[in-house]
C-alpha positions in Angstrom: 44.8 15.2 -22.0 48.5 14.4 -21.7 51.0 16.0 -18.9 48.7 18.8 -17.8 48.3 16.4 -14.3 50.5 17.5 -11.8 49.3 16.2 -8.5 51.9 15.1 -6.2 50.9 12.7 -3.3 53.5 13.7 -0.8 52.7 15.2 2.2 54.0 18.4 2.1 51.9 18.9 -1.5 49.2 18.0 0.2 49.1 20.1 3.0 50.9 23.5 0.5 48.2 26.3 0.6 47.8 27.4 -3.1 48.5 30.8 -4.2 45.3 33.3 -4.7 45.0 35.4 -8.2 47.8 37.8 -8.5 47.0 41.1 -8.6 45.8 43.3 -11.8 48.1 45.7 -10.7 51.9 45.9 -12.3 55.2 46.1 -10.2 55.1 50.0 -10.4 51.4 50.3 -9.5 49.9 50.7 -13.0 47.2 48.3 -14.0 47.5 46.4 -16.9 46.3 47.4 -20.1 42.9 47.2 -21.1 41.3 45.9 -24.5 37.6 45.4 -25.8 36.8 41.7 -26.7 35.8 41.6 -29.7 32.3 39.8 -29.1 28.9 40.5 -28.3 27.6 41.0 -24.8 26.1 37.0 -24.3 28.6 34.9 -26.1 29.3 31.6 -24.3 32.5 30.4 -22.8 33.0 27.0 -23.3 33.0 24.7 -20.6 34.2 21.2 -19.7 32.6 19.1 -16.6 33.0 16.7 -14.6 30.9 14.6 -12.4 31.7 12.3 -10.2 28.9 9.3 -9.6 26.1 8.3 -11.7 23.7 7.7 -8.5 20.4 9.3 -8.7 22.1 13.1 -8.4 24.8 12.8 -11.4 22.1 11.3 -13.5 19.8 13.9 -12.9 22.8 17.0 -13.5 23.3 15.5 -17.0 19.9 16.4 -18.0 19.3 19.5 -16.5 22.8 20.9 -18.4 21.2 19.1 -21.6 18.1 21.0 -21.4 19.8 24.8 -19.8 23.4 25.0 -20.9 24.7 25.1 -24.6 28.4 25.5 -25.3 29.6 22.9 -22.8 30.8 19.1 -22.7 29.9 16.9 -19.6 31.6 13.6 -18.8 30.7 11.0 -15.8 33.2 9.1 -13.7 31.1 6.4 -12.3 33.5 3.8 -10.2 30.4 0.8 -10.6 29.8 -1.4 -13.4 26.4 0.4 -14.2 24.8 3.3 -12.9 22.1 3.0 -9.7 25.1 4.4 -7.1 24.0 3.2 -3.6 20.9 1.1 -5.4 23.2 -0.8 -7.4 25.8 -1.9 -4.5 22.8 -2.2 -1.7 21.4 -6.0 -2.4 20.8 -7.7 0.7 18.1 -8.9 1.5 15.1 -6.8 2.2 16.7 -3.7 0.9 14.2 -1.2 0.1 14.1 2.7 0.3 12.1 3.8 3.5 10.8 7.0 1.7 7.2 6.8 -0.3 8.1 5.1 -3.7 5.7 7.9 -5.3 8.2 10.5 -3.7 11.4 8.5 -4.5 11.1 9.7 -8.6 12.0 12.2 -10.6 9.4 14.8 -11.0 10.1 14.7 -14.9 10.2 11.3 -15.0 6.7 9.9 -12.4 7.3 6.1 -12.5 2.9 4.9 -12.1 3.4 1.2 -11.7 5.6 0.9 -8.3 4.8 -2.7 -6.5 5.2 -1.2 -3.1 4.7 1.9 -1.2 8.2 1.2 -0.1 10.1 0.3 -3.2 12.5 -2.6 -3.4 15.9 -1.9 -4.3 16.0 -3.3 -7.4 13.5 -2.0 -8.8 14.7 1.9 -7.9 18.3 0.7 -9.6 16.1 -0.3 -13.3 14.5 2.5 -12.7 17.4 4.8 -13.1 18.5 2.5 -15.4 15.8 3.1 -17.9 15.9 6.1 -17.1 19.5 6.7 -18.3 18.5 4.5 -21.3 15.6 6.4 -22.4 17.0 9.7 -22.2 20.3 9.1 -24.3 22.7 9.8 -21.2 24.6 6.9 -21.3 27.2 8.3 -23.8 28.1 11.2 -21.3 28.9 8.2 -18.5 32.1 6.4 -18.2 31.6 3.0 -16.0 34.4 1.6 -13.9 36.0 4.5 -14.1 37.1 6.0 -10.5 38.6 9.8 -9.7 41.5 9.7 -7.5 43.0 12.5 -7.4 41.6 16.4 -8.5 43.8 19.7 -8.0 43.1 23.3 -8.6 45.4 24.6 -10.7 45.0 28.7 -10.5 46.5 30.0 -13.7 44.8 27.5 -15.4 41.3 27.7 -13.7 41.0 24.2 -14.0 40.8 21.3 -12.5 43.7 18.8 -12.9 42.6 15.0 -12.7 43.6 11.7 -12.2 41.0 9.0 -13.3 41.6 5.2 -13.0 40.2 2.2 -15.4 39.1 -0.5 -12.7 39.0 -2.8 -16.2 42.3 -2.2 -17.0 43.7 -1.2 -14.0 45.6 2.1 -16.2 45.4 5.9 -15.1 45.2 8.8 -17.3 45.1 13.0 -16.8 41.7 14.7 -17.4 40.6 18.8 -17.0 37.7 20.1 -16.0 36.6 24.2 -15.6 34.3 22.1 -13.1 34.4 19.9 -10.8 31.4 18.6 -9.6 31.2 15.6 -7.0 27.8 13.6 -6.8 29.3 10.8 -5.6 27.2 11.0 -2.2 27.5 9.8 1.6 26.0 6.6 1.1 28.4 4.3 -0.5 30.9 4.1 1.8 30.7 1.2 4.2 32.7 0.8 7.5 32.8 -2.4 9.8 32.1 -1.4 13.1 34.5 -0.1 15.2 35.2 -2.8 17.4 38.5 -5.5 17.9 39.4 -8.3 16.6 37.7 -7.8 13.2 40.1 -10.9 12.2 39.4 -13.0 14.9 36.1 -14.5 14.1 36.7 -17.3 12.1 32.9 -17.4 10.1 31.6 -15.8 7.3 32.1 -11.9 8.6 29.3 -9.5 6.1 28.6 -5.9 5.4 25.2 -5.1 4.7 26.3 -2.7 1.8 28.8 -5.8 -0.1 26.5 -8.4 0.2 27.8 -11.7 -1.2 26.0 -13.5 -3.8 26.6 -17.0 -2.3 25.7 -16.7 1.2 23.8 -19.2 2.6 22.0 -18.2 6.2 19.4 -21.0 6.2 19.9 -22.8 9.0 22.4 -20.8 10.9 23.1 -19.0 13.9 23.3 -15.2 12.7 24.0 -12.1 14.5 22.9 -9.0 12.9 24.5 -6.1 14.1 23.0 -2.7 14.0 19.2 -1.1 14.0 19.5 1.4 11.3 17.7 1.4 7.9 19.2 -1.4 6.7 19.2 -3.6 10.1 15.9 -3.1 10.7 14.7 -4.1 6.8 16.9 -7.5 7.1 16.1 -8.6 10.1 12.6 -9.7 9.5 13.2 -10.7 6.0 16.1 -13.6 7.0 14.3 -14.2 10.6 11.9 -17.3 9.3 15.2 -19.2 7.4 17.8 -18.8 10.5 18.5 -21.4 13.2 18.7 -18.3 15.8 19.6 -14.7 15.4 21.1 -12.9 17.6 20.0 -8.9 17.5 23.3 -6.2 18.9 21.4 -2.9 19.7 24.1 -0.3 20.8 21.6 2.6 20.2 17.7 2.5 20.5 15.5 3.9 17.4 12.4 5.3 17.0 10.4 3.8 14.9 6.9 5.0 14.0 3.7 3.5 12.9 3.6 2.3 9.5 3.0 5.1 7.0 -0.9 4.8 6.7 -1.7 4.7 9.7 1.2 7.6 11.2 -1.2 10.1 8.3 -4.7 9.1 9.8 -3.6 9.5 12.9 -2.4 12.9 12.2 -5.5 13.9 10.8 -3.2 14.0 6.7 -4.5 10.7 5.4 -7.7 10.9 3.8 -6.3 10.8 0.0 -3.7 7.4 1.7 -7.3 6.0 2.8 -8.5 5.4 -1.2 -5.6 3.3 -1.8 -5.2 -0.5 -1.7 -2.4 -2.6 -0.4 -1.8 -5.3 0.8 -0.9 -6.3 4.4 3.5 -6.3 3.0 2.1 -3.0 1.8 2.3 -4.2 -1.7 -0.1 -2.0 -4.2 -2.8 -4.5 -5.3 -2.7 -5.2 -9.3 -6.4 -3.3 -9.5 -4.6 -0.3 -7.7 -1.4 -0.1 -9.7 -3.9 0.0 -13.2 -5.8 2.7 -11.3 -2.7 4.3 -11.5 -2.0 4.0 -15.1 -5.5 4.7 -16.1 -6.4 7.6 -13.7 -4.6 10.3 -14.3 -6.1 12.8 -11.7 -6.6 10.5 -9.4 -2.4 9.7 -9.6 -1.3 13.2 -9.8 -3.4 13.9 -6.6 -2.1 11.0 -4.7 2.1 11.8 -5.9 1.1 15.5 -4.1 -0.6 14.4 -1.2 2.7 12.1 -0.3 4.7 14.6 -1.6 3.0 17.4 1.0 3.0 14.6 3.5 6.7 14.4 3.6 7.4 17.9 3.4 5.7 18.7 6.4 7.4 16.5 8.9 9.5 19.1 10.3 7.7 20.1 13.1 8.1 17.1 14.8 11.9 17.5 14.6 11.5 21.2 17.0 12.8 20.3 20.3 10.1 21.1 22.9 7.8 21.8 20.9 4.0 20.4 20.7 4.0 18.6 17.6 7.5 16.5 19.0 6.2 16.0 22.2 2.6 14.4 20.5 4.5 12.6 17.9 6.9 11.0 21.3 4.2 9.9 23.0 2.5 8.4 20.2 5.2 6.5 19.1 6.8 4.9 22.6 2.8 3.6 23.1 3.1 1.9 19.3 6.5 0.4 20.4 5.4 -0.5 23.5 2.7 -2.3 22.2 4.3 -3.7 18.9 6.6 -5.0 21.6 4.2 -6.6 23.8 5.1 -4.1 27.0 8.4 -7.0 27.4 10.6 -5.3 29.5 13.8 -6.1 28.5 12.7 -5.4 24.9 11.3 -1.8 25.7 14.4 -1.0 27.7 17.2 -1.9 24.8 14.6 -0.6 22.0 12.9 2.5 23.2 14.4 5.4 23.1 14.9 8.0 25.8 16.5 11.1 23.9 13.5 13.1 22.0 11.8 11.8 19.0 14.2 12.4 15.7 17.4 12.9 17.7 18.1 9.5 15.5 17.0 9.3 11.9 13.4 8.0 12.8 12.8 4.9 10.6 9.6 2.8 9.3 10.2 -0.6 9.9 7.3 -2.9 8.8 7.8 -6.5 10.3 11.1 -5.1 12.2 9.2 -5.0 15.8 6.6 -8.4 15.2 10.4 -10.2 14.2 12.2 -9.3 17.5 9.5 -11.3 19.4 9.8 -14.7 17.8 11.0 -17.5 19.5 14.7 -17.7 17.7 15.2 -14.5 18.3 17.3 -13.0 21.3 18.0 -9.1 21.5 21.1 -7.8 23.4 21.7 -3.9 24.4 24.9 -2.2 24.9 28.3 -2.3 23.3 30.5 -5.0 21.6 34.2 -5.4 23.6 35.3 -7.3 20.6 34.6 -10.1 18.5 36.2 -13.7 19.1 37.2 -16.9 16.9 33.4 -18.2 17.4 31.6 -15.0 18.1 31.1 -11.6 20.1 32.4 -10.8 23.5 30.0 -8.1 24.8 30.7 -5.5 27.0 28.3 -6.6 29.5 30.0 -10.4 30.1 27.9 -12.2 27.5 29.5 -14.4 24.7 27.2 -14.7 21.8 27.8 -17.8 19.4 27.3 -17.8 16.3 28.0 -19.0 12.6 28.1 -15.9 10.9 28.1 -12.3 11.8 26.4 -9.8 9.9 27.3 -6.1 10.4 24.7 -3.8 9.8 27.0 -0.8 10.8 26.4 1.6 7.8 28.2 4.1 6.1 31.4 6.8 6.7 29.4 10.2 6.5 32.2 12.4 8.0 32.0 14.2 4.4 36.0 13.6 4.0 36.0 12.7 0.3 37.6 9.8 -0.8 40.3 11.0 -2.9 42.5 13.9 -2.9 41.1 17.1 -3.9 43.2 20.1 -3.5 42.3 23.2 -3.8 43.7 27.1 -2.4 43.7 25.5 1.2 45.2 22.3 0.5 43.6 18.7 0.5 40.2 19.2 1.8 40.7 15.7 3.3 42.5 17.3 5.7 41.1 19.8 6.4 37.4 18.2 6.8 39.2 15.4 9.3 40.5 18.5 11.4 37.8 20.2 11.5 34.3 20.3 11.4 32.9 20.0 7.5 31.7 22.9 6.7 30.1 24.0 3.4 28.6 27.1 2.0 24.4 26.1 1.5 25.6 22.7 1.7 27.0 22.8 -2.1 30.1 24.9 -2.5 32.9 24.9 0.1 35.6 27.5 0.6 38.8 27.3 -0.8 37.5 25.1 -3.8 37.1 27.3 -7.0 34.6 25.9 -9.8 33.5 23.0 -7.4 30.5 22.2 -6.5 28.8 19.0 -4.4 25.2 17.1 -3.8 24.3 16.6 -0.6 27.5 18.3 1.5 27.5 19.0 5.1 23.9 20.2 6.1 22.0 19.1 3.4 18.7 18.2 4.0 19.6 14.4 3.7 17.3 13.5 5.9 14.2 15.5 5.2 12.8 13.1 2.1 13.0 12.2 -1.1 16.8 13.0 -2.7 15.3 13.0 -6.1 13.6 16.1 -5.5 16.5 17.4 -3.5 18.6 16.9 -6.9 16.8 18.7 -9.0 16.9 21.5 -6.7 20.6 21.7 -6.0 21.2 20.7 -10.3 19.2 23.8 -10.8 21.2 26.3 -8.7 24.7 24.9 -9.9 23.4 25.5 -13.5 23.0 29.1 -12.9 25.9 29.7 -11.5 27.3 27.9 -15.0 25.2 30.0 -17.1 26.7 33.1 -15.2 30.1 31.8 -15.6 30.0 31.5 -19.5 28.2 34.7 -19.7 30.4 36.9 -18.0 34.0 35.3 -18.7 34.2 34.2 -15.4 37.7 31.6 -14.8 37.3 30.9 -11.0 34.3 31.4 -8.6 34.2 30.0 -5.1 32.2 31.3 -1.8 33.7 34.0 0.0 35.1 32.8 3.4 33.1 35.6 5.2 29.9 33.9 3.8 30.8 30.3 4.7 31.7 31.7 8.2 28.6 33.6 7.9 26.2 30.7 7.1 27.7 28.1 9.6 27.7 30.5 12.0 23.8 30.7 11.6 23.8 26.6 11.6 25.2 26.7 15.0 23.0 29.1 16.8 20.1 27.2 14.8 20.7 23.7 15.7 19.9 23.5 19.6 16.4 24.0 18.9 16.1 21.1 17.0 15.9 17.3 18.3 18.9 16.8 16.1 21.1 18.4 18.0 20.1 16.3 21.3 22.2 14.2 23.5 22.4 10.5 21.3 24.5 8.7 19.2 23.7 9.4 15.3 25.0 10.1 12.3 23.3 13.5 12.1 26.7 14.3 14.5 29.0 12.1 12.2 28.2 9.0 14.8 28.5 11.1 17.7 26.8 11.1 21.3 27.1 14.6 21.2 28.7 17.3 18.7 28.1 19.7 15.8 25.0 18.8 13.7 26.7 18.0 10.0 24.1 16.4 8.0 20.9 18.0 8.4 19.8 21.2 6.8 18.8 24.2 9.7 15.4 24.1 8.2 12.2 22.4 6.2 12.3 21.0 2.9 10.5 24.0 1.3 13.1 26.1 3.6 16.1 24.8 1.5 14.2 24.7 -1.8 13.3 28.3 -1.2 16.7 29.2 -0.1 18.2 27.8 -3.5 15.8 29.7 -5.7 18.0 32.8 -5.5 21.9 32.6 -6.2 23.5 34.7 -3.5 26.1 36.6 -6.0 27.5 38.5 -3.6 28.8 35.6 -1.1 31.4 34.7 -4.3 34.2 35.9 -4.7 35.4 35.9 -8.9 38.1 35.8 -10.8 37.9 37.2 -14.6 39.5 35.5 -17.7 40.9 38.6 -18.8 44.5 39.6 -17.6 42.9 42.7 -16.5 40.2 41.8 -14.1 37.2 43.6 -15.1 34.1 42.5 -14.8 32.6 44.2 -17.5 34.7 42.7 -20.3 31.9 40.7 -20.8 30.1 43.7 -22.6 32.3 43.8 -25.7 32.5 45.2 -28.6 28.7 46.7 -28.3 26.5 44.3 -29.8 24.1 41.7 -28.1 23.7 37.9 -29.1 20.1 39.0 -29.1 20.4 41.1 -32.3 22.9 38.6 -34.0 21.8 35.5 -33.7 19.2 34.6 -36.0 15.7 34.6 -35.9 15.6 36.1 -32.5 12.4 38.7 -32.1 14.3 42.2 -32.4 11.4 43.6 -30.3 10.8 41.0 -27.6 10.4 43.9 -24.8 7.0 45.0 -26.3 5.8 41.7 -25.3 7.2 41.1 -21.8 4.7 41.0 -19.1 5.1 42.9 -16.0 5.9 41.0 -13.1 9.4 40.7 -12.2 
């Protein structure tokens, strides 16, 4: 799409605030003239999009425009080799979602032959596969291909973009009316922050770029970190290592294992009827139950699906769900851990139950106990030619380190993307992110994101979550080509408004407690910047309705009226063909 780029990477470009609309109004106070389109109230404006990411969200957007937009063209810029996002670049061992694999689907697309009630990763990554496959989207996707750079341009209304080949290595310009980034939080690894990152001489790893050829048999290990992903390799490399050496910085909570967390909560009596075994593998007999019994799989997807909308409760601070679901869960550590004392000091908790993303972690606790196992608390001082210096005196030793330290979630995108206010980079590193219902953000006509600040990342299944958010953006779309719209973006007042309410929300939940997590952007203590102020069904039911009055528009037409979408009298409804002239006779009712 030729010159029409124009982004310039200096800093005072960067930092420029961009001009608003001008106004209707002429020089000598006279608005401009006037004039009727000359179409029928309903005709589309075209639109271009563009996504960035083909992760479980970008895949999901391509099909809901398919089946609610017409008039439109829709590209992916997906920076892998293949689609799958973080289920595609997550491969070490042990990696598995820690969400019920009957939740972690589509709701269009319910998967009946999952091996495990916690799905590998691998097998979540052919599922979307297949799934782009069988529904014809991989024509809209462009592989290896990565956005760096995206400017508003305000005459225009579009955005301006710069999109690199990682094949070829060659940029090229690209527009959008929309810019919509489903590249999500999850991709971005970061080594811990610690020194001497260059000084240990071994094999130095990131969980999230695991090499192919690496050999831990027989080795000394460290595994840094007790999040999702530390707590899912530790058991799995445990039996094969020499001795592994466990860095805890920050205790977690983690539960019983699903089953037996529902019976004791008095919600597992449909969990009770079906079979696993004890890696909590489906047997073969249950998966072809399954596939043969249809009522029987419908009622189990809903039960798990209720299940994990209903876990937010336990997440009010003070209240007597938390404190039950507390107690509960320091006796199961305690015992998982044997009541050792060194061990239920460095891996229990003491800030409430869900201040930290609470995580299952089947094998994690029996792992910790074995003989080549030693477990250290506190903070790294800095890594050394043969190992870790901790901050407590001790020098670990070991042949390989293995950090797993997880992921940048400060929302701060990873390319430029100016809008009215300048880079948002910038402005997000500043200050605090803030978005408007987690989606749209302030300053950023046509732009729209998955999973923004205070989503409810943490409150299930993002499949679901998807669809939701897919849905919303869509009507805003379908409004836009209806009504001639160039530019819509939230009106700062509303993004004030709505952050403001996130604020005076937030201390009653656990979140918000005194502890390192990354619900605070990795912080001890702070704002709360990724987690919704709410349930699942609270955000769902929050989306159902587009807010039209927290945007602020700008119009196609030179003069900015918002009826010029009326035209020249007519409706699409009595033009198109075979459209049912009398419809209304047959409309029921309800509203």
């Amino acid at each position: 799409m030729g010159d029409a780029f124009y982004y310039d990477s200096s800093e005072e470009a960067s930092t420029q605030k961009m001009d608003r609309p001008p106004s209707p109004e002429s020089k000598n106070g006279s608005q401009a003239n006037y004039t009727v389109k000359e179409t029928p109230l309903g005709t589309l404006k075209y639109l271009r999009i563009v996504c960035v990411g083909a992760g479980v969200s970008g895949i999901n957007l391509l099909r809901t425009l398919r089946l609610n937009l017409k008039h439109y063209e829709a590209v992916v810029y997906e920076k892998n080799e293949d689609v799958g996002g973080t289920w595609l670049e997550n491969k070490y061992p042990g990696c598995r979602c820690d969400i019920p694999s009957h939740c972690y689907q589509y709701s269009w697309r319910q998967k009946k032959d999952w091996s495990s009630f916690f799905a590998p990763s691998h097998e979540i990554r052919d599922y979307l596969c297949e799934v782009c496959k069988d529904e014809d989207l991989l024509r809209y996707i462009k592989l290896s291909h990565q956005v760096v750079a995206a400017q508003w341009h305000e005459a225009s209304g579009l955005w301006h973009l710069k999109i690199k080949s990682l094949e070829t290595g060659e940029q090229f310009d690209d527009t959008a009316n929309f810019l919509i980034n489903a590249s999500g939080i999850l991709n971005n690894w970061k080594w811990p922050d610690v020194d001497g990152l260059d000084d240990f001489k071994g094999p130095l790893i990131h969980t999230a770029a695991w090499p192919r050829d690496f050999d831990y048999k027989g080795k000394t290990v460290a595994v840094i970190g007790n999040g999702a992903s530390g707590i899912q390799l530790l058991p799995t490399i445990q039996p094969d290592v020499k001795k592994l050496c466990h860095i805890v910085r920050t205790p977690t909570w983690i539960p019983p294992p699903w089953r037996q967390a529902q019976v004791m909560a008095g919600r597992g009596q449909m969990i009770k009827q079906v079979a696993v075994d004890d890696k909590e593998n489906f047997t073969s007999e249950q998966i072809q139950k399954f596939l043969n019994d249809e009522d029987f799989y419908q009622n189990f997807v809903k039960s798990m699906e209720k299940d994990t909308a209903s876990n937010f409760g336990m997440f009010v601070k003070d209240g007597a769900i938390q404190a039950v679901a507390t107690a509960k869960t320091r006796d199961y550590m305690q015992y998982m851990l044997g009541g050792d004392e060194k061990l239920c000091k460095i891996m229990i908790p003491t800030f409430p139950f869900g201040t930290r993303r609470v995580t299952p972690a089947p094998g994690y606790m029996e792992a910790v106990r074995k003989e080549n196992v030693e477990v250290f608390g506190g903070n790294i001082r800095r890594f050394i030619s043969d190992g870790i210096e901790m901050e407590s005196g001790d020098l670990i030793k070991v042949d390989a380190i293995i950090c797993a330290t997880g992921f940048d979630t400060s929302f701060c995108p990873r390319f430029p993307i100016i809008g009215r206010d300048g880079d948002l980079r910038e402005t997000w590193t500043q200050n605090t992110p803030k978005a408007y219902m987690s989606v749209a953000v302030k300053g950023l006509p046509n732009y729209f994101t998955f999973l923004g600040p205070n989503a409810p990342i943490s409150h299930g299944s993002v499949f679901t979550l998807s669809e939701h958010i897919a849905k919303y953006i869509t009507r805003i779309l379908k409004k836009v080509q209806a009504e001639n719209i160039r530019a819509v973006a939230p009106l700062p007042k509303a993004v004030e408004d709505y952050n403001e309410h996130i604020a005076h929300f937030m201390p009653r939940m656990t979140w918000a407690a005194p502890g390192r997590s990354w619900f605070k952007a990795g912080k001890e203590d702070g704002p709360v910047v990724a987690v919704h102020p709410g349930s699942r069904t609270h955000f769902f039911h929050m989306l159902e309705t587009f807010r039209a009055e927290d945007f602020e528009y700008v119009w196609d037409a030179q003069r900015q009226n918002r009826f010029g979408c009326l035209g020249n009298g007519f409706s699409i409804k009595e033009v198109e063909e075979g459209w049912d002239q009398s419809w209304y006779l047959h409309e029921s009712a309800m509203v």
